[in-house]
C-alpha positions as CSV (number, residue, x, y, z in Angstrom):
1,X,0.0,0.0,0.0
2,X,2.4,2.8,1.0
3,X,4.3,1.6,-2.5
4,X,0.9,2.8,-4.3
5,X,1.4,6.1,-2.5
6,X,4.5,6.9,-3.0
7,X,4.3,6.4,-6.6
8,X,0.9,8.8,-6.9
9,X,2.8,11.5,-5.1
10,X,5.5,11.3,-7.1
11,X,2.7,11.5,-10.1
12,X,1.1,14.3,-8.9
13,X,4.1,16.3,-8.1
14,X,4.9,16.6,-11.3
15,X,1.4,17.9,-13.0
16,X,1.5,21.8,-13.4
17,X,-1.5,23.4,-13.1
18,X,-3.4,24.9,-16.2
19,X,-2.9,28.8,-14.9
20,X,0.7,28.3,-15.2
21,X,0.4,27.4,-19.0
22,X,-1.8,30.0,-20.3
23,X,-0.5,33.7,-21.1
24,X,-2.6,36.4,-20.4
25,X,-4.5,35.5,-17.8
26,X,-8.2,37.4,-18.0
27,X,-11.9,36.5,-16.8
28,X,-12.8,38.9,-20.1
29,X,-13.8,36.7,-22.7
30,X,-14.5,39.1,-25.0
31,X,-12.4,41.6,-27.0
32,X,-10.0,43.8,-25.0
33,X,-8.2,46.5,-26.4
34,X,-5.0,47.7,-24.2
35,X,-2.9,51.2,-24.8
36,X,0.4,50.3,-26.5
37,X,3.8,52.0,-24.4
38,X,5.1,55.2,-27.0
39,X,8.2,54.2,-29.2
40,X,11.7,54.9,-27.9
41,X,13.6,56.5,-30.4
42,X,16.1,54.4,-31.5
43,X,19.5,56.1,-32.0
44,X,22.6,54.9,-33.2
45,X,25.4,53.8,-31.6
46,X,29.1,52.3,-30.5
47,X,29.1,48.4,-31.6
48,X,26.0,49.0,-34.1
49,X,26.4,47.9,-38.2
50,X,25.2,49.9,-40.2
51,X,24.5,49.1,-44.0
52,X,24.9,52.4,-46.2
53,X,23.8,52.3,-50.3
54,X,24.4,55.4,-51.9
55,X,23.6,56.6,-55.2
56,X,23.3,59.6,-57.4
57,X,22.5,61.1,-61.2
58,X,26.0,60.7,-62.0
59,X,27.4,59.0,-64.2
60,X,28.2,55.3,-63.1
61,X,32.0,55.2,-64.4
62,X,32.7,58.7,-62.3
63,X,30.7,57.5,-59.2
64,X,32.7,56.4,-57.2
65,X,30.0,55.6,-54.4
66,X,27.6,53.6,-56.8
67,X,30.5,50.9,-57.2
68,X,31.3,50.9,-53.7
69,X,27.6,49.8,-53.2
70,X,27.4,47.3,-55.7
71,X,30.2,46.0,-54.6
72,X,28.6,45.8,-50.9
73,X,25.2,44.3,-51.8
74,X,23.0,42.8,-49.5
75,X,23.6,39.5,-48.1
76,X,22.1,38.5,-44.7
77,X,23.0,34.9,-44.9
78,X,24.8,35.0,-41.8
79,X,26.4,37.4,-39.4
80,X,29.8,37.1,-40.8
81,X,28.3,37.8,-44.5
82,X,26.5,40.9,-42.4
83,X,29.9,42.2,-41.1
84,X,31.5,42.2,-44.9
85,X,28.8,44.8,-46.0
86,X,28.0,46.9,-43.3
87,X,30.2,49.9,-41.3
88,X,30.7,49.3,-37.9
89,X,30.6,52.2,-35.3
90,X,33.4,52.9,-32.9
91,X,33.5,53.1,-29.4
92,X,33.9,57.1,-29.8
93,X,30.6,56.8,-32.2
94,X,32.4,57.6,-35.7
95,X,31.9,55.4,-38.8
96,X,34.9,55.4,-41.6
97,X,33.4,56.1,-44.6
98,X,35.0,55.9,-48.0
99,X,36.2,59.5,-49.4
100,X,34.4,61.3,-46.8
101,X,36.5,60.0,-43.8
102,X,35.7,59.1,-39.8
103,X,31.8,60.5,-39.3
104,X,30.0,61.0,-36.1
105,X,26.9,59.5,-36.0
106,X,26.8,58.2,-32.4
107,X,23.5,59.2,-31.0
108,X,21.3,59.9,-34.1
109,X,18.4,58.7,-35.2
110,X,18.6,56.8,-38.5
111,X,16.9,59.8,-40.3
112,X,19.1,61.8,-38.9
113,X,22.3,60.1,-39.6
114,X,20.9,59.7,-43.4
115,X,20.6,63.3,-44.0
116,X,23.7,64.1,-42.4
117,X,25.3,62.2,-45.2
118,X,23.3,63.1,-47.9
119,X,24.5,66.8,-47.1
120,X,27.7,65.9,-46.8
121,X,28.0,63.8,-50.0
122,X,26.9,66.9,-52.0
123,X,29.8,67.9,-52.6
124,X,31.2,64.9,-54.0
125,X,27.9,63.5,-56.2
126,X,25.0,65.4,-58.1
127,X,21.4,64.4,-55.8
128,X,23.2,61.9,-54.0
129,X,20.6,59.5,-52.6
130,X,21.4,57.7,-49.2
131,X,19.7,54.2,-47.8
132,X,21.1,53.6,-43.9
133,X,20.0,50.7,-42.3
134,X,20.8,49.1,-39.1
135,X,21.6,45.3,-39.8
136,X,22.9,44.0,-36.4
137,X,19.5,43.8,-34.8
138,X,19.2,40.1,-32.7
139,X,18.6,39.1,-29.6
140,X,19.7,35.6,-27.3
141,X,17.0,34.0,-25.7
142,X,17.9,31.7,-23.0
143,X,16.5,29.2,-20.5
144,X,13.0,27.0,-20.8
145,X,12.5,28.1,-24.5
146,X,12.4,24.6,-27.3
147,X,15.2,26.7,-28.8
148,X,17.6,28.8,-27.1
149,X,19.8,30.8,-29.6
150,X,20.4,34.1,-31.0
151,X,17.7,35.2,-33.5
152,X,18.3,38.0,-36.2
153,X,14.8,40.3,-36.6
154,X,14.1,43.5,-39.0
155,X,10.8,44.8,-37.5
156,X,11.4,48.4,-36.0
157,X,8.9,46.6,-33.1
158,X,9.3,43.3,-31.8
159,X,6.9,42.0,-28.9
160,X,8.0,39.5,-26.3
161,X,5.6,37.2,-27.5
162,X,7.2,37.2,-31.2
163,X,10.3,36.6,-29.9
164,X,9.6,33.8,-27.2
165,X,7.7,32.5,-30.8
166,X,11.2,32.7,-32.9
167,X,12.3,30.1,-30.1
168,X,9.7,27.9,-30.6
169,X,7.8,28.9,-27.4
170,X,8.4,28.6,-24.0
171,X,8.6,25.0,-22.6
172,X,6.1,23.2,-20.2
173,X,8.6,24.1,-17.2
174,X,9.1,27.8,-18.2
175,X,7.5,30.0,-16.0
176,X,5.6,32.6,-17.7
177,X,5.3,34.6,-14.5
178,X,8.6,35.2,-13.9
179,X,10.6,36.2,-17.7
180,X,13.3,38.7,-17.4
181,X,14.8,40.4,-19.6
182,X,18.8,41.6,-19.6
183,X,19.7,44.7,-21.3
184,X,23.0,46.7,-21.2
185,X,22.4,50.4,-21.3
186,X,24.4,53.5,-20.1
187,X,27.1,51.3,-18.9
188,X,24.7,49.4,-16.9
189,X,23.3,46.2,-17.1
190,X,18.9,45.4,-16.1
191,X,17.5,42.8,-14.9
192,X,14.4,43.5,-16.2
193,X,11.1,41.0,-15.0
194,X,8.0,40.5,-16.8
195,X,4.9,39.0,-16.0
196,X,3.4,37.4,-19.1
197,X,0.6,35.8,-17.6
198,X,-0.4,39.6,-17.0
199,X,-2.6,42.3,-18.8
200,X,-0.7,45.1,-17.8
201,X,2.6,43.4,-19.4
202,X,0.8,44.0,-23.1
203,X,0.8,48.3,-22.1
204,X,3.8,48.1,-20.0
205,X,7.1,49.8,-21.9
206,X,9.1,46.4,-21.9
207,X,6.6,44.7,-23.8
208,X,8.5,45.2,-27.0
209,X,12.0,44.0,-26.8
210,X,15.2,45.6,-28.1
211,X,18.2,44.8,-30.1
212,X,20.8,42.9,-28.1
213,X,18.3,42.1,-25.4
214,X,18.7,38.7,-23.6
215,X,15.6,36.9,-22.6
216,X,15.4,34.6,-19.6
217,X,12.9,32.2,-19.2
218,X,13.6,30.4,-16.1
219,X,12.3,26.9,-15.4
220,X,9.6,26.8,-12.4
221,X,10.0,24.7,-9.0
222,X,7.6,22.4,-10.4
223,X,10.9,20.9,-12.7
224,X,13.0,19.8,-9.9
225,X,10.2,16.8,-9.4
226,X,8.4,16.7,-12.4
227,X,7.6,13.1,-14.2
228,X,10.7,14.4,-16.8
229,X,13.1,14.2,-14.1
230,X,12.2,10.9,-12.3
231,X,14.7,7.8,-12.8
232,X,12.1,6.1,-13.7
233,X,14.7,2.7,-13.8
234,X,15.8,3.1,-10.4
235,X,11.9,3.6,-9.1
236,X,10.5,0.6,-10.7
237,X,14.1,-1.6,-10.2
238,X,13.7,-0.3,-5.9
239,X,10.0,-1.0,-6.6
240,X,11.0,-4.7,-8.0
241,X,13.0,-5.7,-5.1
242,X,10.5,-4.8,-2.6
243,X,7.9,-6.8,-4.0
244,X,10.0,-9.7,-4.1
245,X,11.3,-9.3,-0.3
246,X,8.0,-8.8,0.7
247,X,6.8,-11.9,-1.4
248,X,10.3,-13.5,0.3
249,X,9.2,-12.7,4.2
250,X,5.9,-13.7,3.7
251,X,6.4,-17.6,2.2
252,X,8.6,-17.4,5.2
């Protein structure tokens, strides 16, 4: 009998309740309509890439910047093909650019940073027309996601529910209530937490995520005696030899 117990406690400690695997958490059952957190501008800065295409009325044998951008044409295969075409920024915020020099455009927007060069490449080209894009945007999610990695996006917003998708969701043992997020800014690092088993997390400002964020799912207590991590050979072997002593001292 106390056999029969232990293995339904075992059982039952490893079931997870339903709350725990649903996100959003609401007694609405209707539509619901939630205020979305105002757009951070994004400005440029040390570490970024930064793809630049420019192009002008010129003609192509005395434009000097057309070939350069032929000759850097997009490929995003991979992050090493990303680092052949793009500029990097320095630590100081300057990117090297071909005639014009070292520019600084640390701390601009992209618009910005596009007509800053577009002025500055009057000089050189007849209605010079510039294209500045930022090509190093990815994030690393971690912990009890089916795919931890780093993942590469291009939307100027990504939620925290699109990226928890990109690795393939979070796992049975993730807890949802309890997702942080760690982001290096100003010399600092944050250890961010989100609720996603909240409403307010859908308004709240760190509901979209941002380039070079890490996202940490960690796994719930439930985990350390789930059904997953039961030697199920050792239980039914210790099981086994019971029986049979217990068969043994009763013949005897």
């Amino acid at each position: 009998m106390r056999v029969i117990v232990f293995f339904f406690l075992i059982a039952f400690s490893g079931c997870i309740s339903q709350r725990r695997l649903e996100y959003i958490q609401s007694d609405n059952q209707g539509p619901s309509t939630y205020p979305i957190s105002t757009l951070e501008t994004n400005l440029i800065k040390p570490g970024d890439e930064l793809y630049i295409r420019v192009s002008s009325f010129d003609d192509v044998q005395y434009n000097f910047f057309s070939t350069q951008s032929e000759n850097r044409q997009m490929n995003f295969s991979n992050d090493v093909s990303v680092s052949l075409i793009s500029y990097d920024v320095n630590d100081s915020g300057f990117v090297n650019f071909p005639v014009l020099g070292y520019i600084s455009l640390g701390g601009l927007t992209i618009e910005n940073a596009t007509e800053k060069l577009k002025t500055m490449l009057g000089e050189y080209t007849n209605q010079p027309t510039v294209l500045i894009k930022l090509v190093n945007k990815r994030i690393s999610i971690i912990g009890e996601v089916a795919r931890p990695g780093h993942y590469v996006y291009t939307k100027s917003r990504l939620m925290i529910f699109e990226a928890l998708s990109m690795a393939g969701d979070v796992t049975l043992f993730g807890d949802k209530r309890k997702v942080y997020i760690i982001r290096e800014e100003d010399n600092t690092v944050q250890k961010i937490p989100i609720d996603l088993t909240s409403d307010s997390t859908i308004s709240g400002k760190e509901f979209f995520v941002r380039q070079n964020d890490v996202v940490y799912v960690p796994p719930t207590q439930s985990k350390t005696w789930s059904l997953e991590s039961v030697p199920w050979n050792l239980v039914l072997t210790s099981i086994s030899t019971l029986i049979l002593i217990l068969s043994y001292l009763n013949v005897f």
